[in-house]
ZADO-1210 file (C-alpha; in nm, 4 decimals, padded with zeros to 6 digits):
<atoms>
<atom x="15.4645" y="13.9498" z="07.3197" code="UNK" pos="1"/>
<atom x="15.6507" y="13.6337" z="07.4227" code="UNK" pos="2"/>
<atom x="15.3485" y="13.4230" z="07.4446" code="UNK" pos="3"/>
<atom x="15.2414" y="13.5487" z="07.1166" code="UNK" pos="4"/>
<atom x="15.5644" y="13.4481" z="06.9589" code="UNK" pos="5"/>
<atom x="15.5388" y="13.0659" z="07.1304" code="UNK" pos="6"/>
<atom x="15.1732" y="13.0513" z="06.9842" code="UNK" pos="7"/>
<atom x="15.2878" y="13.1309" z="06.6386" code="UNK" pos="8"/>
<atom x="15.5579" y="12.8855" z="06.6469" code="UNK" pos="9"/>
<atom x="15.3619" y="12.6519" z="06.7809" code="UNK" pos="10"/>
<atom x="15.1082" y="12.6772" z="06.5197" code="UNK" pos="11"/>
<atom x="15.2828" y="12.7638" z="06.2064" code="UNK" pos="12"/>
<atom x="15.6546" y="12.5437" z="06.2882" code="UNK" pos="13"/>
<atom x="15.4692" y="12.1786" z="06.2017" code="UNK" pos="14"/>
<atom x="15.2698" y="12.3027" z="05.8781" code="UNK" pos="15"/>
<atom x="15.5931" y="12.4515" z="05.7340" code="UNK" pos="16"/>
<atom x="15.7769" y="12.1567" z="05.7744" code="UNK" pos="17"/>
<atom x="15.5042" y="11.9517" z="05.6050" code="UNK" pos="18"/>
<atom x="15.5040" y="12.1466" z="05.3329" code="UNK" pos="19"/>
<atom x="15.9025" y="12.1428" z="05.3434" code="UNK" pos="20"/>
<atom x="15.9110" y="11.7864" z="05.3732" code="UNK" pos="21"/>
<atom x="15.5684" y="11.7520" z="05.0584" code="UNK" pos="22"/>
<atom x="15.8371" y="11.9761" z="04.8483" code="UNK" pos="23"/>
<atom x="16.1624" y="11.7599" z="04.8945" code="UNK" pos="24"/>
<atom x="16.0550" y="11.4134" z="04.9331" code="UNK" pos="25"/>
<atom x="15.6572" y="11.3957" z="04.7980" code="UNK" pos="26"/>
<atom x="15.6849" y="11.0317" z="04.7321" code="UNK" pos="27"/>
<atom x="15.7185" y="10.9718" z="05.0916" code="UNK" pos="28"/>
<atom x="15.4483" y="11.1369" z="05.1910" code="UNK" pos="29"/>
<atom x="15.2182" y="10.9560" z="04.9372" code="UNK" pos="30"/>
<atom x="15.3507" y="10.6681" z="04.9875" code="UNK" pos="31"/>
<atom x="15.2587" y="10.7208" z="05.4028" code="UNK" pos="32"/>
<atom x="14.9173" y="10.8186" z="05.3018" code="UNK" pos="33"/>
<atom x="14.8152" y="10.5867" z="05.0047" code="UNK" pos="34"/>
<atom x="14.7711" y="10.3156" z="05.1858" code="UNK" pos="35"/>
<atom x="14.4468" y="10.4723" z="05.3480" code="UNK" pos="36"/>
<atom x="14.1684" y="10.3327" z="05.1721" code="UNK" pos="37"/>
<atom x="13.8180" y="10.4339" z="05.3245" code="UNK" pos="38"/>
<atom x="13.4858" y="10.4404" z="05.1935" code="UNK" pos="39"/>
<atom x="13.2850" y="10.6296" z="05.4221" code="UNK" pos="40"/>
<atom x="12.8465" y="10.5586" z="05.3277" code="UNK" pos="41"/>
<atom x="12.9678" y="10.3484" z="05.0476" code="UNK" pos="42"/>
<atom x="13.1628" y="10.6631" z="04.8784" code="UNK" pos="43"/>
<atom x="13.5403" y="10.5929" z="04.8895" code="UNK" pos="44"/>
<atom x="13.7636" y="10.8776" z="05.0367" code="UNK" pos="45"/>
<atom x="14.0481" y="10.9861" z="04.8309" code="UNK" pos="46"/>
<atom x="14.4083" y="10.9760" z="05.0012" code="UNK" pos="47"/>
<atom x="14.5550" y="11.3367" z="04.9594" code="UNK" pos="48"/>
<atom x="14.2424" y="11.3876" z="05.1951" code="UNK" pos="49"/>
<atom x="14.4006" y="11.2495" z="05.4786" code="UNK" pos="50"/>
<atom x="14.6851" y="11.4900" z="05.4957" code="UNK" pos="51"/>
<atom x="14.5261" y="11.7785" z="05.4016" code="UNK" pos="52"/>
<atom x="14.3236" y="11.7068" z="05.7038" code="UNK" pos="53"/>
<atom x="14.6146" y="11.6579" z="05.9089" code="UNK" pos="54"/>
<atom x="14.7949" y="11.9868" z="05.8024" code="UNK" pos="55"/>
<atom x="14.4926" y="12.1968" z="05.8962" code="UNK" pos="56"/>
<atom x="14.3746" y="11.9868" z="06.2593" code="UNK" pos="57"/>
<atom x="14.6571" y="11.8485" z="06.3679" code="UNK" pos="58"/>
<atom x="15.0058" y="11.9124" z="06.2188" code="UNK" pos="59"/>
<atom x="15.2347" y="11.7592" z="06.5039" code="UNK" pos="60"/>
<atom x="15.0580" y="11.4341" z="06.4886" code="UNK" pos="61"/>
<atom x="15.0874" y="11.4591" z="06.1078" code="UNK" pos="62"/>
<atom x="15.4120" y="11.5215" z="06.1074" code="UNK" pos="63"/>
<atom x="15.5458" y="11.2797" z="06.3379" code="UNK" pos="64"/>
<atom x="15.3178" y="11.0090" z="06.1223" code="UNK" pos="65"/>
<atom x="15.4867" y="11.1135" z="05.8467" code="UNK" pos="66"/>
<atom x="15.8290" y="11.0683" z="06.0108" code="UNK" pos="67"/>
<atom x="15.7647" y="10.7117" z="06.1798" code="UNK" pos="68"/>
<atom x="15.4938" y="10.5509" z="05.9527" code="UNK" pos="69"/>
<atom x="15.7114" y="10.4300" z="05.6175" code="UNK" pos="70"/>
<atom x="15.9335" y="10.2391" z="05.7955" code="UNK" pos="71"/>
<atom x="15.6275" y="10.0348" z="06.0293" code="UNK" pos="72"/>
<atom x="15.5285" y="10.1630" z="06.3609" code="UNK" pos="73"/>
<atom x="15.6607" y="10.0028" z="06.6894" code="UNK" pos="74"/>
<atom x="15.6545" y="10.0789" z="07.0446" code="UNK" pos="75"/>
<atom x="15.8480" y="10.3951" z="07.0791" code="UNK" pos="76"/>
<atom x="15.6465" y="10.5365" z="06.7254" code="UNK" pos="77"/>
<atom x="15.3504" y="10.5003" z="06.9299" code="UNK" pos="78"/>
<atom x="15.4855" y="10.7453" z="07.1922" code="UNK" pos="79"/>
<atom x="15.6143" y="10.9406" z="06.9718" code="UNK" pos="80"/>
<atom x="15.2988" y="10.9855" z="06.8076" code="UNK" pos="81"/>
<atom x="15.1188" y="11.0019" z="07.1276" code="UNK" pos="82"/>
<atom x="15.3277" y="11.3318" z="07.2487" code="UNK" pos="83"/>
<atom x="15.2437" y="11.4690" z="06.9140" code="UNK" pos="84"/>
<atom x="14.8808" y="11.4273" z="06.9578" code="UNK" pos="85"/>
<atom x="14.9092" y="11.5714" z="07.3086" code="UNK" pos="86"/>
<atom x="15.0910" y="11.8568" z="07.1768" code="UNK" pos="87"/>
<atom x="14.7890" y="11.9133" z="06.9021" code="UNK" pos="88"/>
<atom x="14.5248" y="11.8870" z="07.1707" code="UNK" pos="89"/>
<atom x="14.6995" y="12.0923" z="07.4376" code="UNK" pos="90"/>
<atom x="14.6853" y="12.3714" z="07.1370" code="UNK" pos="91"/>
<atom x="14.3564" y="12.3489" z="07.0433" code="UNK" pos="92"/>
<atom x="14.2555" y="12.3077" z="07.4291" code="UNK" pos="93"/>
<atom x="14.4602" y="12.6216" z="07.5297" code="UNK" pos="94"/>
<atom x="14.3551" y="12.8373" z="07.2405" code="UNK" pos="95"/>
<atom x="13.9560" y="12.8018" z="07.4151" code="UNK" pos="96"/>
<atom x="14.0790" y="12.8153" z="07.7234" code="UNK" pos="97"/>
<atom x="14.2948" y="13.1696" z="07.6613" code="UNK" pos="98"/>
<atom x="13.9278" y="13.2835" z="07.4994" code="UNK" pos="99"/>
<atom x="13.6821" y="13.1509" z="07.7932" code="UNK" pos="100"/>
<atom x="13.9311" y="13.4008" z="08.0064" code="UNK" pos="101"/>
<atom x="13.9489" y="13.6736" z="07.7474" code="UNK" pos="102"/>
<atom x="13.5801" y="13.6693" z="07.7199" code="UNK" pos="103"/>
<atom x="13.5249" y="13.6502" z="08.1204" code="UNK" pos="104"/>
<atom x="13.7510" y="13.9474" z="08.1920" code="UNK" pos="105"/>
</atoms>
């Protein structure tokens, strides 16, 4: 039951807050994101793509870009971001790993 509990925080915990922080402030995260101009085969990518992506694949590292980005990222927003992109791929690396056993057993 406990781990169950730690898994759901874990997962839901960064998406509510992004969609805390979208409802209070919205112009800060559009102003994080708009900057992100990308044309991918000649076809230019909108920006609310690039958080919607972020809320679904990896909400930590999302959110902590959101935090450090609007004020210009330095050495300790790169760590910062860095943990949060470790925390994103230890979950996504965990939940396979907690299946591969499952499935094994």
């Amino acid at each position: 039951m406990g781990c169950c509990l730690v898994a759901a925080i874990l997962i839901g915990a960064p998406r509510l807050a992004l969609f805390w922080w979208w409802f209070t402030d919205a112009a800060r995260i559009a102003a994080t994101f708009n900057v992100w101009s990308v044309s991918i085969a000649g076809v230019a990518v909108a920006p609310w793509v690039w958080p919607v992506a972020g809320f679904i694949l990896a909400p930590w590292t999302t959110l902590a870009y959101v935090f450090v980005a609007p004020s210009g990222i330095s050495t300790l927003d790169w760590i910062i971001l860095g943990v949060a992109l470790l925390i994103d791929l230890g979950a996504h690396g965990g939940g396979g790993r907690a299946y591969r056993q499952r499935r094994s057993s």
